[in-house]
N, C-alpha and C positions, 0 to 999 in steps of 0.2 A: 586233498593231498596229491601232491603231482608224483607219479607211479614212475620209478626210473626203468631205461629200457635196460632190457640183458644183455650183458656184452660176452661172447664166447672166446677162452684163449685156447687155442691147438698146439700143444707143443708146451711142457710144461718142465721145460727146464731152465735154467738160472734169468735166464729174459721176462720168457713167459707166465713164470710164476711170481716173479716179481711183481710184474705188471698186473697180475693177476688180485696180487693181495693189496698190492695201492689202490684199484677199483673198490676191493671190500672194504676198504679205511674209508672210505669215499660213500658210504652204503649202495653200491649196487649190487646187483645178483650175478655172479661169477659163477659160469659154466666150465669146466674145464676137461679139454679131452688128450690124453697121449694112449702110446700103445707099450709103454714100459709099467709092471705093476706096481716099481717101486715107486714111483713117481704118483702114480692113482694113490697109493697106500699112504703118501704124505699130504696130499692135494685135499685127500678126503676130511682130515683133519681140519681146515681152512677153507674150503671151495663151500658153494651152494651148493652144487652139485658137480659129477664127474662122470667121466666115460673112458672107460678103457675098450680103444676101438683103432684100426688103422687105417689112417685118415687117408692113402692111398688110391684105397679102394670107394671109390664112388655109393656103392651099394651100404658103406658103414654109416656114411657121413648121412644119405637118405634116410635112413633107418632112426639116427638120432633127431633126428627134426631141425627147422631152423625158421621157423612161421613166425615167433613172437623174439627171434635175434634180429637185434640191428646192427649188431658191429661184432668184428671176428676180427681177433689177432690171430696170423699165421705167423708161429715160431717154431720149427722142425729145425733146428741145427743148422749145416753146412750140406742139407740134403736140398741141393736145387731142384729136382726132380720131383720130390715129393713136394718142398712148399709150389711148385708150378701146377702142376696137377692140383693140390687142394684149393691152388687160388681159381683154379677154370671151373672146377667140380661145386666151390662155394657162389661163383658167380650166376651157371645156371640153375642152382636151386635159388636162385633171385637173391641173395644177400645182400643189403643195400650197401654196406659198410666194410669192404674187407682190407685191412691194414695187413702187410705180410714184412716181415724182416727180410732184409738179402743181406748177401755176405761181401757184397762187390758192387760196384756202376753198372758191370755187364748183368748180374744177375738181376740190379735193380730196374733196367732198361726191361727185359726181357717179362718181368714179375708187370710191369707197365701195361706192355703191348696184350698181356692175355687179360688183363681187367682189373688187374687193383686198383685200387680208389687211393690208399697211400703204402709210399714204401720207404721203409726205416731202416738204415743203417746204422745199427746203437754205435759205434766205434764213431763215426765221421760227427756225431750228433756230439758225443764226449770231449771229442777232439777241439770241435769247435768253441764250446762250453767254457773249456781249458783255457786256449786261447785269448779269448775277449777279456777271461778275466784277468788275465795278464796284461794286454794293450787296452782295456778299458775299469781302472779299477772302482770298485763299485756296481759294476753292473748287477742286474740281475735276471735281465732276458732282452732279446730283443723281439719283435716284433714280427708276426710271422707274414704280413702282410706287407711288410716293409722292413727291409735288413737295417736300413742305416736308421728305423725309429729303433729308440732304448730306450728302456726301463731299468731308472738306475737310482742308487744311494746315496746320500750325499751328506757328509758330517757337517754341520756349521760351526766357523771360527770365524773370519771375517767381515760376516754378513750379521755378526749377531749383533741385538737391540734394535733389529731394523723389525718392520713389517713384511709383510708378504708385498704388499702395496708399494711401500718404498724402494724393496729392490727388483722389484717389475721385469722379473725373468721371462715373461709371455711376451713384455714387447721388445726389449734389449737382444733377447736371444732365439726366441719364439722357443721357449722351454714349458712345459705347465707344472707346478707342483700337484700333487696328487692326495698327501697324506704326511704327515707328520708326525716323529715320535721325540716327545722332548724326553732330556736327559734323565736317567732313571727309571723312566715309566716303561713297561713291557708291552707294549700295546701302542699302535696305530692310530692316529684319529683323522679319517679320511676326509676331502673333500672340504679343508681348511678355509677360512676367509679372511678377506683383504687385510684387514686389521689385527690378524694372528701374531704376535710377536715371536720371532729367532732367537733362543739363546744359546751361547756356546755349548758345543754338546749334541745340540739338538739334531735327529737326523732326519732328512726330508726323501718324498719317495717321488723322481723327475722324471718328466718323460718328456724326450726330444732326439733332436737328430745328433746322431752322434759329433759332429763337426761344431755344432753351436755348445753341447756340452762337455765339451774341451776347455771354452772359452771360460766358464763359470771357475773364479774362483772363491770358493763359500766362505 
């Protein structure tokens, strides 16, 4: 049984505890610390565990321990000062993994320079999200290792009674099919072959560069 690691979130307000309770959906061990009691007094309900402690202070944070964490969200509000501090005070107690929210570019540059590993702007992450799905309809993420790879949806009408084989989206457009869900079925079936037949309806899961799947009409 592979043991998932603990992930700590600091700052357990509408971000932090979000994120907090997706991890638990997810089964890991969700540690969570703020220094408001209401917030400990709802956390407690949902968390593994909780800490009502003020993260400020260096000596709290030592006190809590952080030997078996490998990733710490810093989510403290519009307080630059305190999430700066907990990200230098989480770095020299060795924390391998410290993700911090900023509220700005400036803040996120600066949240950078003292040692975060990453830094999240939920708003610009939203924004963008919004976006694509407007100029790109169907998508469903892109790629984080490459902006213009997509990961997108795609209804079939055109293409139907063909093969996977016949309409050879790998070498026409260098697109790969991924997964397929035909009509009515709720479920996925990944990792499809050549000879899978398209019927109208049917929805297929693409992954390619955004400019070649423009070009597909399903």
């Amino acid at each position: 049984m592979i043991i998932k690691p603990q992930i700590c979130v600091i700052g357990l307000g509408k971000f932090g505890f979000q994120f907090g309770l997706s991890l638990l959906n997810l089964n890991y061990n969700v540690i969570g610390i703020d220094s408001c009691p209401e917030k400990i007094r709802i956390a407690q309900k949902k968390f593994t565990q909780v800490y009502e402690a003020d993260v400020s202070q260096k000596q709290a944070l030592e006190q809590i321990g952080f030997l078996e964490i490998t990733h710490v969200l810093v989510s403290v509000g519009d307080s630059i000062s305190t999430s700066s501090m907990t990200t230098m005070y989480l770095k020299e107690l060795k924390v391998p993994n410290v993700w911090v929210k900023a509220i700005n570019e400036d803040h996120a540059k600066l949240l950078k320079k003292i040692g975060a590993d990453n830094v999240i702007i939920p708003e610009h992450i939203a924004a963008n999200q919004l976006a694509d799905r407007i100029d790109i309809p169907g998508i469903i993420q892109r790629l984080p290792f490459d902006s213009e790879m997509i990961i997108s949806e795609i209804t079939i009408d055109k293409l139907a009674q063909k093969t996977i084989r016949e309409i050879d989206l790998t070498n026409k457009y260098n697109c790969q099919i991924v997964a397929i869900r035909q009509k009515n079925e709720p479920c996925y079936r990944y990792i499809p072959k050549a000879n899978d037949v398209l019927n109208k309806g049917d929805v297929i899961i693409i992954i390619g560069k955004k400019k070649s799947l423009s070009k597909i009409h399903p």
